[in-house]
TORRO-793442 format. One record per residue (C-alpha): x, y, z. Coordinates in steps of 0.1 Angstrom, whole numbers, plus 5000, padded with zeros to 4 digits. Layout:
N
XYZ ...
***
This chain:
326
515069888686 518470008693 517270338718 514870068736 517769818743 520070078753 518570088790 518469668795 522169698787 522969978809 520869758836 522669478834 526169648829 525269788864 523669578878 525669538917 526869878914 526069938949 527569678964 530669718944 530770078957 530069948992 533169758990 535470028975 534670229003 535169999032 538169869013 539570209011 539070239051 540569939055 543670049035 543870389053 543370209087 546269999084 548770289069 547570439101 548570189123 551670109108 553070499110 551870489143 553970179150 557370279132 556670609146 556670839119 553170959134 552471059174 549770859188 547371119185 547771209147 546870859138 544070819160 542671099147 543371009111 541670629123 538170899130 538871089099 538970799079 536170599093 533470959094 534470969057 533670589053 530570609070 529270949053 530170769018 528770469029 525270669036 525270819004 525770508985 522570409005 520270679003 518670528977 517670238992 516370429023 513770649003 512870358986 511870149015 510270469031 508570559004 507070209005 506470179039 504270499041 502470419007 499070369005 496470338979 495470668962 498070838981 500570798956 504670788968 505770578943 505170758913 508170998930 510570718921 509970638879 512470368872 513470538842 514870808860 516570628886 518470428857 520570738853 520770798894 521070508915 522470108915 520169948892 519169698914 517569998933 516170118903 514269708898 512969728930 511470108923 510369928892 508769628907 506969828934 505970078909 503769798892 502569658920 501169968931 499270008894 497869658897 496869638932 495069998920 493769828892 492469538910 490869738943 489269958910 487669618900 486669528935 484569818937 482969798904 482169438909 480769528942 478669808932 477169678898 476969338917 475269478948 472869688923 472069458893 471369138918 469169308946 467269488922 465569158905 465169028941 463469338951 460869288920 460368918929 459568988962 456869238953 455369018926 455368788953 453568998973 451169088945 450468678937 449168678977 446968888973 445268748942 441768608946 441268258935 444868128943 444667728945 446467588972 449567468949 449967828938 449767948971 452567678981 454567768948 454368158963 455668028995 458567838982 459368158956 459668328988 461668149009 464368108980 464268448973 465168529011 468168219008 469268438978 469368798996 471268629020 473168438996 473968788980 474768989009 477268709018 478968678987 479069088986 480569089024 483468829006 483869058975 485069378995 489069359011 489069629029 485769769039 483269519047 480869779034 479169729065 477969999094 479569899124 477969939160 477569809188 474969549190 473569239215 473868889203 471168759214 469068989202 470568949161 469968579169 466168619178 465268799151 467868609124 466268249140 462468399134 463468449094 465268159098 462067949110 460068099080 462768009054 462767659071 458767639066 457767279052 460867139064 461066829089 463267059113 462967259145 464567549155 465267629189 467167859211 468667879246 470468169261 472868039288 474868419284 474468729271 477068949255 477669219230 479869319198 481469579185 481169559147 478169439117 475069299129 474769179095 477368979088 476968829122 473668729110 474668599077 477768399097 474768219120 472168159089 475467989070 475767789100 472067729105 471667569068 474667419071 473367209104 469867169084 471267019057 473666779077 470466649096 467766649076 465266609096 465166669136 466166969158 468767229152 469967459187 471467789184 473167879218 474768179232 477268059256 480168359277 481968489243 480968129221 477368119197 477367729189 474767569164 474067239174 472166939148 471166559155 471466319126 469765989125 471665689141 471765589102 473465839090 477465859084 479265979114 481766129094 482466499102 480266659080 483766869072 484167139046 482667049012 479167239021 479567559002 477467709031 479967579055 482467749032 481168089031 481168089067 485067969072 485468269050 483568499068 484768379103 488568429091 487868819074 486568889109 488968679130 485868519147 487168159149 484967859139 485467559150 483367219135 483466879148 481066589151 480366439190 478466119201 478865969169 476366159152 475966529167 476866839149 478867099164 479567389151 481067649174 481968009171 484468209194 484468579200 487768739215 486869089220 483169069237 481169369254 479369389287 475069369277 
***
């Protein structure tokens, strides 16, 4: 007990060394400085002896003063050039810098030393999670689909089973898409994504046709204008997943009605009409579909923008900064 307090003392007892050392030193110059000026005065120095003893003092000041903060300068490089995996940190165990430097260097060393374990620790996590997650859930969904498939083909289906089939498959569809968003939110660094260039318009074709099939028995219409035509440089997929978000999100604030996806110069809105009956409130941020596309929109820095015009139209618009010629 005694060996393990031994160090917290030695901390604390030096704890402000630094800047104690700091002072000494510019203290000292100080000191010499004015003995300087005052043999230079009185005359007991030339004029050029104590303006080179002013130099002397101050290179020696400054030299001592760099020392006293060498420390503190491989410290902040070593943390500005660290990156995951790379190590740098490790080079600085607090323990050993105890018996070296100002102790308040040796916290900081300390403190980034475990951050750097627990931001390992939790980027570790993130990829498990992501990879058992991305495994374990798409396998079932991949199983239901082909026992879906399987039940089609049965002879003698009734017309409720063959409606029960079609619903099974339209939520398992909601739940890949459901999955792959959650998964895109998971990963912090890499989206886990391939990234390419890709045309708008054409994602939005093909995302609206599964869209109109997931829609199937539902009082609403889909439809589509193109007023421009652009392309981006990054995940067709999650641009996708951003627009079905969007798209359920609108479906669900109408109800019943029509739903237009349009491309507009650098801006895809999604646009819904609600009964004259319904609450013109702005249908605001407690859908969870709504949510998972604020989320997405922000990890990509593709801004999204929601409001509510005439009372009772849905707006929901997305904004593209960096857009490629078609």
């Amino acid at each position: 007990m005694t060996q393990k307090g031994a160090p917290t003392q030695r901390v604390a007892s030096a704890r402000g060394g630094l800047h104690r050392r700091l002072l000494l030193i510019f203290g000292l110059q100080l000191v010499a400085i004015v003995l300087a000026c005052l043999m230079g005065y009185y005359n007991v120095a030339p004029v050029g002896a104590v303006l080179a003893l002013i130099v002397i003092v101050s290179a020696l000041a400054w030299l001592a003063a760099q020392r006293a903060w060498r420390s503190v300068s491989v410290l902040a490089q070593l943390v500005g050039n660290w990156q995951e995996g790379q190590g740098g940190l490790e080079t600085l165990p607090p323990d050993h810098l105890l018996h070296r430097v100002d102790a308040d260097v040796a916290m900081l060393a300390r403190s980034f030393h475990h951050f750097a374990n627990r931001i390992a620790g939790y980027n570790e996590r993130e990829r498990n999670f992501t990879r058992d997650a991305s495994h374990e859930l798409r396998s079932p969904l991949t199983v239901i689909k082909m026992s879906i498939d399987m039940l089609e083909d049965e002879a003698g289906l009734s017309d409720f089973g063959k409606r029960s089939v079609e619903r099974i498959r339209r939520a398992t569809r909601e739940m890949e898409a459901l999955v792959e968003a959650m998964l895109i939110l998971a990963r912090e660094a890499d989206n886990g994504q391939s990234e390419q260039d890709f045309v708008v318009n054409d994602v939005l074709r093909g995302e609206l046709a599964d869209a109109r099939e997931m829609l199937h028995g539902h009082p609403i219409e889909l439809q589509f204008e193109e007023s421009a035509k652009f392309a981006l440089h990054g995940s067709p997929r999650v641009f996708a997943v951003l627009c079905w978000q969007l798209i359920r999100h609108a479906s669900q604030y109408t109800g019943q009605g029509t739903v237009l996806v349009t491309v507009l110069p650098g801006v895809v809105s999604v646009c819904a009409t609600a009964g004259a009956d319904l609450d013109p409130r702005l249908p605001g941020q407690q859908g969870f579909e709504y949510a998972i596309a604020r989320r997405i929109s922000e990890r990509f820095a593709w801004p999204l923008d929601l409001h509510v015009q005439g009372g009772n139209s849905y707006v929901a618009e997305i904004r593209f900064p960096q857009t490629l010629p078609v």
